[in-house]
N, C-alpha and C positions, 0 to 999 in steps of 0.2 A: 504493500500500500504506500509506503515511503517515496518510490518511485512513480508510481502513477499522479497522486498528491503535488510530484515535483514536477509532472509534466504536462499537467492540467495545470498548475500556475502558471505555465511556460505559455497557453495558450495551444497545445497540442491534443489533439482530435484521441480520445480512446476509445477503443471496443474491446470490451470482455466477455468472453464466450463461455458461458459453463456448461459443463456435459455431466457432470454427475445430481445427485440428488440432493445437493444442499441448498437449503431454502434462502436464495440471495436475498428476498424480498424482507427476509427478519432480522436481516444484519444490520445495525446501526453503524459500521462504515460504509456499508453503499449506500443508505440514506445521506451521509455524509459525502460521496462521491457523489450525488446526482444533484449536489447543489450546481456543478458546474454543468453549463451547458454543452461542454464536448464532451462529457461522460456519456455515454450507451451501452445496454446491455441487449446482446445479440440474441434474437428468441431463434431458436429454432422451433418450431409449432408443435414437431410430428413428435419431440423428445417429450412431453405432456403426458402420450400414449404407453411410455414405454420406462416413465419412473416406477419406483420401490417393483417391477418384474425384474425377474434375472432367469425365464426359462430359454431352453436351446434356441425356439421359437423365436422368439423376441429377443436373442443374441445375435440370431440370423436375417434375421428382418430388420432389424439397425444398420448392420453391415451393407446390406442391399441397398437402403435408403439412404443412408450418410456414407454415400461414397465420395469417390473422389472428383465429379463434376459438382456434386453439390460443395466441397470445400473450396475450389478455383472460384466457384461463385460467390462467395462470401468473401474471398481475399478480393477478388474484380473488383465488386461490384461495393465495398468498403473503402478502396483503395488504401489497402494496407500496404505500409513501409518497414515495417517489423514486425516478427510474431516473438512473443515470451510466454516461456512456459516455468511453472515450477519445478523441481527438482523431477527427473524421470528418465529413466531409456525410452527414444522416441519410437522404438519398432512395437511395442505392447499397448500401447493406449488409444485404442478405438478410434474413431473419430477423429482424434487429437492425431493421432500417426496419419492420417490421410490430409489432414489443416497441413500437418510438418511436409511432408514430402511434397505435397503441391504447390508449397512456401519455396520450396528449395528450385524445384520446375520455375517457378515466376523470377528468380532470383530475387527472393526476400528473405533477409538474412532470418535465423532463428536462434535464437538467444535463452538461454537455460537459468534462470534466477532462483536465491533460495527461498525454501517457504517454511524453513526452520533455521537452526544453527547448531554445527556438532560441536559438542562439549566435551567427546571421550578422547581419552587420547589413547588408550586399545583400539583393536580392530575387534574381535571376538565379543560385540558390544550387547548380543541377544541372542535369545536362545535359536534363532533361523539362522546366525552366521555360526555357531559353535556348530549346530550340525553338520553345515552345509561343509565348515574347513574339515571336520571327523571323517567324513564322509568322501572328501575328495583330494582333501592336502592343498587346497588352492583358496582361493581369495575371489571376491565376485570379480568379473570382467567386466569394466567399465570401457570399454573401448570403441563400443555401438554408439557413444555419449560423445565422442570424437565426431560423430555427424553434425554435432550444435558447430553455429559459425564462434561462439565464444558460451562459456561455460563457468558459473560464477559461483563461489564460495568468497565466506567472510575472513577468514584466517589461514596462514599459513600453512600450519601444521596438518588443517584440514584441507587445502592446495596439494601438498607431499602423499596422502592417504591417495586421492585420486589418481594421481602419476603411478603410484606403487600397484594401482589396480587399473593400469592399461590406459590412462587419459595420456594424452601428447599434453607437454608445459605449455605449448603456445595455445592451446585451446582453453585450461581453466587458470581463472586468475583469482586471486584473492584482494577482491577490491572493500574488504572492510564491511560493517555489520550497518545498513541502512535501520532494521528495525530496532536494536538499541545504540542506538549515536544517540546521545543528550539531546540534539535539537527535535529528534523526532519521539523520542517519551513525553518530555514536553505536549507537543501538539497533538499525539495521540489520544493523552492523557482528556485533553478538551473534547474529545470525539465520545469517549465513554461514558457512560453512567456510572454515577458512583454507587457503589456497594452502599447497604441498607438491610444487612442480614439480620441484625439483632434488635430489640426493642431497644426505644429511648432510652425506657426506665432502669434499663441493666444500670448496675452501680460500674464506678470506674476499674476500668482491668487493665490490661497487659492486653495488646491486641498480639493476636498469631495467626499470622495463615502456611497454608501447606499444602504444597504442589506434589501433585502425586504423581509417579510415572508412569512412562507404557511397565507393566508386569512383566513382558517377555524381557527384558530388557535387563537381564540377572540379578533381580528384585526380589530380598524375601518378604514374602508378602504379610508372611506371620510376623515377624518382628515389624511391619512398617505400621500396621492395624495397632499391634500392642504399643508400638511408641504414641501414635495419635491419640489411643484411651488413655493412657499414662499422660499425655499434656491435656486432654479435657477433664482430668481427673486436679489438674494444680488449681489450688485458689487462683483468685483473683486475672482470672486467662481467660479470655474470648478466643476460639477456636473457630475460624474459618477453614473446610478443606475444599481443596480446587481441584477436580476432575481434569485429567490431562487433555489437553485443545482437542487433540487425533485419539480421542479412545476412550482409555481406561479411568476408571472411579471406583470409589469404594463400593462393594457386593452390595445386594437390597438384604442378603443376610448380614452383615456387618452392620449396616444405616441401620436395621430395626432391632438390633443387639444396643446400639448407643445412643439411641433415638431420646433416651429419656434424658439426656443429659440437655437441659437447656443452655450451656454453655458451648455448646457444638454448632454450627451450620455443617452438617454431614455434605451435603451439595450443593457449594455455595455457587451460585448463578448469576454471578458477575464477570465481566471482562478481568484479567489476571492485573492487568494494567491497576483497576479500581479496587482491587483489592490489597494491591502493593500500597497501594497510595494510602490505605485505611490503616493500613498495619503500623506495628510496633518492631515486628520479626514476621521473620521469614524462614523458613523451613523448605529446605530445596537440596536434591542429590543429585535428578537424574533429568533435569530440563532443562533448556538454553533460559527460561525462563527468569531462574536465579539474576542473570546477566541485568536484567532490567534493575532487579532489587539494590544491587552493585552499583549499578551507575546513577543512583537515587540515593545510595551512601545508607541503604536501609539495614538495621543486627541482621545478617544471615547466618544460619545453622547449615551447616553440609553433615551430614550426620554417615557418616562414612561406612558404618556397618552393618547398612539395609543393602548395600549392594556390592558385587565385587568388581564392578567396572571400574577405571580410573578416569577423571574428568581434569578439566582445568581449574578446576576448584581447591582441588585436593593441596593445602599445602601453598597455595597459594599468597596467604596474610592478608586476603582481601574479606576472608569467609571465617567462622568461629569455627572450625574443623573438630568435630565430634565421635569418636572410636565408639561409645557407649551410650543409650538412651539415659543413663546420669549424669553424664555429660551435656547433653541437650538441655537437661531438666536444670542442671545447674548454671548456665547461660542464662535461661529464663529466671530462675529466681535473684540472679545478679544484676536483671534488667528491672527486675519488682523493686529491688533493695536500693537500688542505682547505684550499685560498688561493681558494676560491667568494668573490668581494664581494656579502655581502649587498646584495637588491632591496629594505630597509628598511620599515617598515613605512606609510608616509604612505598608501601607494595601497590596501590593505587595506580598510577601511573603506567609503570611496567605493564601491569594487567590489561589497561583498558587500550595502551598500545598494540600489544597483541591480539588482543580478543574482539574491539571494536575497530579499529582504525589498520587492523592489518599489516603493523610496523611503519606505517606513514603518516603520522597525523601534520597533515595539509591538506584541511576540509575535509567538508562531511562528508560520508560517504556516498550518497547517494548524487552527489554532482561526479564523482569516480562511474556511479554507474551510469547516467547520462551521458557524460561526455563520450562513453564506450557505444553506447548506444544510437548517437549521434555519428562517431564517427564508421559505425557499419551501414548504417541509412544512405550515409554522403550529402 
C-alpha cells in the first residue's frame, strides 16, 4: 500500500485486480485508496460465479474463461505500463500466470513486491521446508522467479536467501522495508481504526498485546497458549491477542477455555497497527510484525522458547529477549513497578539500518521502489 499511496500522490493512474476471495469492499484501506480518483478496482463479472467453489468443474471453467485473450484485454484496453504482483512463482497462479505472461508478450515489465517481511534468519523456517529438505537434500528452487523483470525484498540477508535458492543478483534487490519506514506507520497509523476492545470502566492496567504466529512455523503451541493464560492471569494486564494477518489464531477450544477471563480480548479485531498504538508491550517471536513495534520505540518481548526458529530479533538489544515465560512475566511486572532497565539506545540504529533501510539510509524506501519502477516503464 506504501507504494500505491506514493503513486496516487504522484498523480498516477492505478488498477488492482483481485482474483481470490477477499472481501476488498471491507477493507478500510481501499476505502482509503478510493478517495483518489485514479484508484480503480478491476471487476471481473464472471469471478462472482465462481467464489468460496473450489470443484474440478469450476477449476476448469475458470481456466477456459480467464484465458489469455481475456488478460491482453485488460492490459489493452487499461493501458497498463506495469504489472506488480506480490511475492509468488509466476507459473502457478491462475489467472495471474496468464495477466504475467501476456504482460511479458506486450513488453510490460513485471515487477515482484513484498507482501510480508522475513524475519528468520534459518532456512528450515516451517514444518513444509523441514520436510521438503528431509525429503530431498535440496532447498526450494527459486529460479522460475528469475522471469520477474526485477524482484524485491526488504533486507539483505533476505537478498543472499534468494540467490542461495537459484534467483540471479541482478534480478532481486533489497530496496528496504516500505511498510515499516517511520514515514509510512505514521500515515498508516491515520488510515486505521483504533482499537476499543475493552470497556471504559476497566480500572488502569499495563496494556499487552500478542501476535500470534502461522503454527507451522516450529511453534509450540502448548507452551504459547500456556504463556498467554499465565499473562491474562497477572494483575493489573489488559490482554489483547492478534490472530496472524494470513491465518492462524487461537482454537475456538482455547477462546472458550479463557473466555471467562474479562481481562482477555481472545480475538482482538483490530488492524495490528491500532493495537500497537494502544499498547504498553508487545509480545512478538515469529512476525515481521514486531518491526513496527520497534520502530514506534514500543517494550517488546521476543520470548524465544515458543519456537526454535532464529529471527533478527534474537539478541538483537532492540527487543527484551526472553528464554522463559518468567522471564516475560518479569518484564511485565518491571513495566507495572517502573524499575524496566532501559535496552539503551546503541542497538537502535544498527537494526533499523539493516532491517528497514537495507544498509542505505538515503530516503525512504519506497521513492527506492519508484524510482525502480519508473525506470523499467521508461
Amino acid at each position: 500500500m506504501p507504494l500505491l499511496v506514493r503513486l496516487l500522490d504522484g498523480g498516477d493512474n492505478i488498477r488492482v485486480l483481485c482474483l481470490s476471495d477477499y472481501a476488498l469492499k471491507d477493507d478500510e484501506r481501499i476505502d482509503y485508496l478510493k478517495r483518489y480518483s485514479e484508484f480503480k478496482i478491476l471487476e471481473i463479472v464472471v469471478l462472482k460465479y465462481f467464489r468460496h467453489r473450489s470443484s474440478v468443474l469450476v477449476r476448469i471453467a475458470k481456466r477456459l474463461i480467464l484465458n489469455h485473450v481475456i488478460a491482453l484485454a485488460i492490459l489493452r484496453r487499461n493501458r497498463i505500463d506495469a504489472c506488480i504482483y506480490g511475492w509468488c512463482d509466476p507459473r502457478y497462479k491462475g489467472f495471474q500466470t496468464r495477466v504475467f505472461s501476456s504482460a511479458r508478450m506486450l513488453g510490460i515489465p513485471n515487477i515482484c513486491v513484498p507482501h510480508g517481511q522475513n524475519i528468520f534468519l534459518n532456512w528450515d523456517v516451517n514444518t513444509h521446508l523441514v520436510a521438503y529438505h528431509a525429503k530431498t537434500g535440496c532447498w526450494p528452487d527459486f529460479s522460475p522467479r528469475n522471469k520477474y523483470d526485477s524482484y524485491i525484498v526488504q533486507s539483505e540477508h533476505h537478498r543472499e536467501l534468494k540467490i542461495a535458492w537459484g534467483m540471479e543478483p541482478k534480478k532481486v534487490l533489497a530496496l528496504g522495508s516500505m511498510r515499516f519506514s517511520p514515514a509510512w506507520i505514521q500515515r498508516h497509523l491515520e488510515i486505521c481504526s483504533p482499537y476499543n476492545g475493552f470497556s471504559n470502566n476497566v480500572l488502569p492496567a499495563i496494556r499487552i498485546v500478542f501476535f500470534v504466529p502461522h503454527w507451522h512455523y516450529n511453534v509450540d503451541i502448548k507452551k504459547t497458549v500456556g504463556l498467554i493464560q499465565e499473562i491474562g492471569n497477572e494483575e493489573g494486564t489488559l490482554l489483547a491477542v492478534k490472530a496472524h494477518t494470513r491465518g492462524d489464531g487461537l482454537s475456538r477450544e482455547v477462546i472458550d477455555s479463557l473466555s471467562t477471563n474479562s481481562k482477555i480480548d481472545l480475538d482482538a479485531q483490530a488492524p495490528s497497527s491500532s493495537l500497537i498504538d494502544w499498547s504498553d508491550i508487545v509480545i512478538n517471536f515469529g512476525s515481521s510484525i514486531g518491526l513496527e513495534a520497534i520502530v514506534r520505540k514500543k517494550i517488546v518481548i521476543n520470548p524465544l522458547f515458543l519456537h526454535t526458529n532464529k529471527t533478527v530479533y534474537d539478541q538483537s538489544g532492540v527487543v527484551y529477549d526472553a528464554p522463559t515465560s518468567m522471564q516475560v512475566l518479569s518484564v511485565i511486572k518491571d513495566v507495572k513497578n517502573g524499575t524496566l532497565v532501559s535496552l539503551g539506545s546503541n542497538a537502535f540504529e544498527p537494526f533499523m539500518l539493516s532491517e528497514i533501510f537495507a544498509g542505505e539510509k538515503s530516503g525512504e524506501p519506497v521513492l527506492r521502489y519508484k524510482y525502480l519502477l519508473n525506470s523499467l516503464v521508461g
